[in-house]
DOROMAR-152827 format. One record per residue (C-alpha): residue number from 1; residue in three letters; y, x, z. Coordinates in Angstrom, 2 decimals, decimal comma. Example, Ala and Ser with C-alpha at 12.3 -4.5 7.8 and 13.67 -1.06 7.14 Angstrom:
REM DOROMAR-152827
<site gugu="1" koldo="Ala" north="-4,50" east="12,30" up="7,80"/>
<site gugu="2" koldo="Ser" north="-1,06" east="13,67" up="7,14"/>
***
This chain:
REM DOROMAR-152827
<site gugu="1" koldo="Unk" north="-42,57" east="-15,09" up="-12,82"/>
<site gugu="2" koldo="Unk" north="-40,48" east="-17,79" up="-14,57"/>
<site gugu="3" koldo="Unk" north="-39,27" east="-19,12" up="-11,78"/>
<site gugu="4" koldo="Unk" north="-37,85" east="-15,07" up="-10,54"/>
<site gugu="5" koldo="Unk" north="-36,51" east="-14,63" up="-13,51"/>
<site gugu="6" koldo="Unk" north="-34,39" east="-18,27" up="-13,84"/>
<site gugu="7" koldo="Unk" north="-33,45" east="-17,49" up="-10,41"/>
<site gugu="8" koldo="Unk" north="-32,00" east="-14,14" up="-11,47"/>
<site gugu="9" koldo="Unk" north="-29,98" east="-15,08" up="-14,23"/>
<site gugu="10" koldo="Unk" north="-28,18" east="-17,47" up="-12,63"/>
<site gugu="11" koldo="Unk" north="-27,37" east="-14,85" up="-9,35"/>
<site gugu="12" koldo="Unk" north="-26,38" east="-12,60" up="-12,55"/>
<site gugu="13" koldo="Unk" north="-23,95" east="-15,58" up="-13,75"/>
<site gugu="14" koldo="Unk" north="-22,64" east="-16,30" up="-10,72"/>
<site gugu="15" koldo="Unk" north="-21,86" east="-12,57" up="-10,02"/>
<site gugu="16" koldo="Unk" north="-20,46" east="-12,65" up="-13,60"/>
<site gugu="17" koldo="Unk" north="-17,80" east="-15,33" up="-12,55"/>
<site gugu="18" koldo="Unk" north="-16,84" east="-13,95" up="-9,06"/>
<site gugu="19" koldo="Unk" north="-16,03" east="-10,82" up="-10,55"/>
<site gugu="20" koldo="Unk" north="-14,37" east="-12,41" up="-13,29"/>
<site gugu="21" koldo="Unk" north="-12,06" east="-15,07" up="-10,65"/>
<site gugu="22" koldo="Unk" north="-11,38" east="-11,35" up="-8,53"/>
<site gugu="23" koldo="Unk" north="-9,76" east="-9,20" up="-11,33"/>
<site gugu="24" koldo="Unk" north="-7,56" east="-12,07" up="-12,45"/>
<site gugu="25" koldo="Unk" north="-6,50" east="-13,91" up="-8,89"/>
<site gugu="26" koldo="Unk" north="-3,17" east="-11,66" up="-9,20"/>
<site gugu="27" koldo="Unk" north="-0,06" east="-11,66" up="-11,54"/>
<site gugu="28" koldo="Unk" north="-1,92" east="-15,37" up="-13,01"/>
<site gugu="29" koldo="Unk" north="-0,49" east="-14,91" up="-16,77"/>
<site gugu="30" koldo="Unk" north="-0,31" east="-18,81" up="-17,02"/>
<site gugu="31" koldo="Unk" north="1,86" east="-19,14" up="-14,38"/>
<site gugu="32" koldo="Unk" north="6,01" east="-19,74" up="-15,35"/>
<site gugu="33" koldo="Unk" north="7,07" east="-20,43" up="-11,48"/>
<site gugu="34" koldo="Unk" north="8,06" east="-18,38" up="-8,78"/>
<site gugu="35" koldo="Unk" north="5,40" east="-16,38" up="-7,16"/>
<site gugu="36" koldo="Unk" north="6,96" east="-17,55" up="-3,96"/>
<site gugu="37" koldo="Unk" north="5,51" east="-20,99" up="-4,34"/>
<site gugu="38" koldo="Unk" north="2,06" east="-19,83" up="-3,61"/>
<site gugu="39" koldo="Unk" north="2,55" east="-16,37" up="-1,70"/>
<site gugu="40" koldo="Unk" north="5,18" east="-16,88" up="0,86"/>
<site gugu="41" koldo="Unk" north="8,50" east="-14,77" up="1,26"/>
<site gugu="42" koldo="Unk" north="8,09" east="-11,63" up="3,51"/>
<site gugu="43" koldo="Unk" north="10,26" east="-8,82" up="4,59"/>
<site gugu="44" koldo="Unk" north="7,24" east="-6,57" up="5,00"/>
<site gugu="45" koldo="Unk" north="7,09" east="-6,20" up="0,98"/>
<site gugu="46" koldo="Unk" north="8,89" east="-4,25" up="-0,64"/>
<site gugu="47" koldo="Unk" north="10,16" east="-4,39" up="-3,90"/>
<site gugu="48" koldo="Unk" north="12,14" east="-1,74" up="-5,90"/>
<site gugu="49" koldo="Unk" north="13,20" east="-2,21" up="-9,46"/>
<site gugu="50" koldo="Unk" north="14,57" east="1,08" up="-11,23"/>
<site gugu="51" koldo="Unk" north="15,71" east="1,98" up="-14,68"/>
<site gugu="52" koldo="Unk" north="14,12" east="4,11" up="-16,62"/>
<site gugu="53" koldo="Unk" north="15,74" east="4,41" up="-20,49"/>
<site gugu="54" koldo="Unk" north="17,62" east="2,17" up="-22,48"/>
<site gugu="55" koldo="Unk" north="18,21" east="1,91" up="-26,55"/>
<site gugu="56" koldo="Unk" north="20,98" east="-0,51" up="-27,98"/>
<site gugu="57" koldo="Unk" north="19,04" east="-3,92" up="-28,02"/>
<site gugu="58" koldo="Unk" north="16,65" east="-2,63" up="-24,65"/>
<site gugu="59" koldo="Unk" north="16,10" east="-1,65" up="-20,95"/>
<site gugu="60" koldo="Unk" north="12,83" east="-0,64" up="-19,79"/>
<site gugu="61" koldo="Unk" north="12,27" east="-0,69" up="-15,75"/>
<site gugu="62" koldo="Unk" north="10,13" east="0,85" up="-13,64"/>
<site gugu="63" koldo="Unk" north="8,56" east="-1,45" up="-10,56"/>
<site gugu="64" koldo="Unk" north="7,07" east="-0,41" up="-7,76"/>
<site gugu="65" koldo="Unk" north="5,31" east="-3,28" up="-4,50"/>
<site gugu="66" koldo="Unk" north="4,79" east="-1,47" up="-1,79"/>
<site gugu="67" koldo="Unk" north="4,43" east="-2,42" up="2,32"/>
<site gugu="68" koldo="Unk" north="2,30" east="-4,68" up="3,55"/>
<site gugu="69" koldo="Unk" north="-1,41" east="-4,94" up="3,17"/>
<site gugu="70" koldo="Unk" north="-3,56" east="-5,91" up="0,17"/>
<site gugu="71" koldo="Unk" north="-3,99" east="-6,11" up="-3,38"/>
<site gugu="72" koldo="Unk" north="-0,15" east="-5,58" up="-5,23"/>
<site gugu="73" koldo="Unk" north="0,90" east="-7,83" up="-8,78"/>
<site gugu="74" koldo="Unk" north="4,03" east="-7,87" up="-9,84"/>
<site gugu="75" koldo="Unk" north="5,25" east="-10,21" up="-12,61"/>
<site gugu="76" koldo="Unk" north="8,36" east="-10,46" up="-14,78"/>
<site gugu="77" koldo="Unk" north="9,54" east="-13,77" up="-15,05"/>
<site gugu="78" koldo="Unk" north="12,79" east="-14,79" up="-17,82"/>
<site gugu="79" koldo="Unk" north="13,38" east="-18,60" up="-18,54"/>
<site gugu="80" koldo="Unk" north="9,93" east="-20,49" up="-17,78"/>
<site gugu="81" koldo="Unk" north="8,30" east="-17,38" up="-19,57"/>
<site gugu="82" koldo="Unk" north="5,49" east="-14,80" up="-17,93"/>
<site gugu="83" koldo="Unk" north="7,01" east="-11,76" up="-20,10"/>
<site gugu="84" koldo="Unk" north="4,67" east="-9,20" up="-18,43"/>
<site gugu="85" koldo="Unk" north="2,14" east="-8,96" up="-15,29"/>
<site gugu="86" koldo="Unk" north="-0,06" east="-6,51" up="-13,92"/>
<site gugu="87" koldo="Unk" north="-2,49" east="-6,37" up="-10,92"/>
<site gugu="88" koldo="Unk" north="-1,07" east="-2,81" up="-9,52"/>
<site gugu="89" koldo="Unk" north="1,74" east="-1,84" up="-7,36"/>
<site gugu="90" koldo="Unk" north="3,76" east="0,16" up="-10,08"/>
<site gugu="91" koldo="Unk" north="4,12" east="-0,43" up="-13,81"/>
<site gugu="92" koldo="Unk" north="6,87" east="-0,38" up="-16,40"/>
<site gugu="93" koldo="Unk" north="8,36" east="-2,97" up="-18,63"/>
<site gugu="94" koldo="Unk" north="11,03" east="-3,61" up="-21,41"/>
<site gugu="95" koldo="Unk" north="13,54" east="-6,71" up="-22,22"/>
<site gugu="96" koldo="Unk" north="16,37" east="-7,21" up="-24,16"/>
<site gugu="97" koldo="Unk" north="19,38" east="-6,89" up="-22,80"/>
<site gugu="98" koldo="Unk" north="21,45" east="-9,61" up="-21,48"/>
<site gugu="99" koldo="Unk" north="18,40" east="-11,51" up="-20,68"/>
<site gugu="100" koldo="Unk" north="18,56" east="-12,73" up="-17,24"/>
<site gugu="101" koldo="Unk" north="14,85" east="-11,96" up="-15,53"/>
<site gugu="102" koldo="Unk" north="12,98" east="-12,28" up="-11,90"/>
<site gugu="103" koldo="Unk" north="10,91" east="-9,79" up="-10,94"/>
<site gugu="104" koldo="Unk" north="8,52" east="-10,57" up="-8,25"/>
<site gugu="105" koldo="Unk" north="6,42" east="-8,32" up="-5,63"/>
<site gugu="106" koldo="Unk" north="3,18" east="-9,95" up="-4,33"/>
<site gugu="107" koldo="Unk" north="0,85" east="-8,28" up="-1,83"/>
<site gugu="108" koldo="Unk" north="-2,12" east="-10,67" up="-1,37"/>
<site gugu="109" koldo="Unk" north="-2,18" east="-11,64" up="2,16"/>
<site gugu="110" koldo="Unk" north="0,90" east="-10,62" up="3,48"/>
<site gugu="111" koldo="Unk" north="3,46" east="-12,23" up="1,06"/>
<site gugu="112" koldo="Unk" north="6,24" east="-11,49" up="-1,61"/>
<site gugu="113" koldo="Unk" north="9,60" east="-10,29" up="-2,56"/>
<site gugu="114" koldo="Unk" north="11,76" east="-11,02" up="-5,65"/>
<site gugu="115" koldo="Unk" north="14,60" east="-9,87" up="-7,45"/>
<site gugu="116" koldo="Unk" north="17,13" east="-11,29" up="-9,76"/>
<site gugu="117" koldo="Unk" north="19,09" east="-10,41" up="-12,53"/>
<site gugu="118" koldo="Unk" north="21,01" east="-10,15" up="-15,47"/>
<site gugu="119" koldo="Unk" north="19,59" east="-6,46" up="-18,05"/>
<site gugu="120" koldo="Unk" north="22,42" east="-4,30" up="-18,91"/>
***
């Protein structure tokens, strides 16, 4: 009976900490480098950036991964800085304008995309 139940608290652990590895494998918050250095370039992703409102010091965007096959993460990238990420293929986020920013498109298995640029 000891034994069982030893046995089942580590499966319970180890289930704990695959789960755990899955829901954060995409859009890795420590990372400050192109996505492209670990998912390759591919012209089967698509990425589309669009603008959605702006105030006087702000832009928020809309982004959208699509194409390709497997789990989307985007990322929003500005001077060695992670300023947002999310494991999905659409989200929104806001910077200040005139900060220059990469946005990258990642679906797991098949590759990224990235764009470039300056917020007006």
């Amino acid at each position: 009976m000891k034994r069982a139940l030893t046995i089942g608290m580590a499966s319970l652990a180890l289930a704990g900490l695959l789960l755990a590895a899955a829901t954060t494998a995409g859009a890795t918050p420590g990372r400050t480098a192109a996505c492209s250095k670990c998912h390759r370039a591919s012209t089967a992703v698509k990425l589309a950036v669009t603008k959605v409102s702006s105030t006087a010091t702000t832009v928020t965007y809309r982004v959208s991964v699509t194409g390709g096959k497997g789990v989307a993460a985007w990322a929003v990238l500005a001077g060695g800085k992670n300023l947002k990420h999310r494991t999905a293929s659409t989200g929104t986020f806001t910077v200040a304008k005139g900060k220059a920013i990469r946005v990258f498109g990642v679906k797991k298995g098949t590759g990224s995309a990235a764009r470039s640029f300056t917020v007006n």
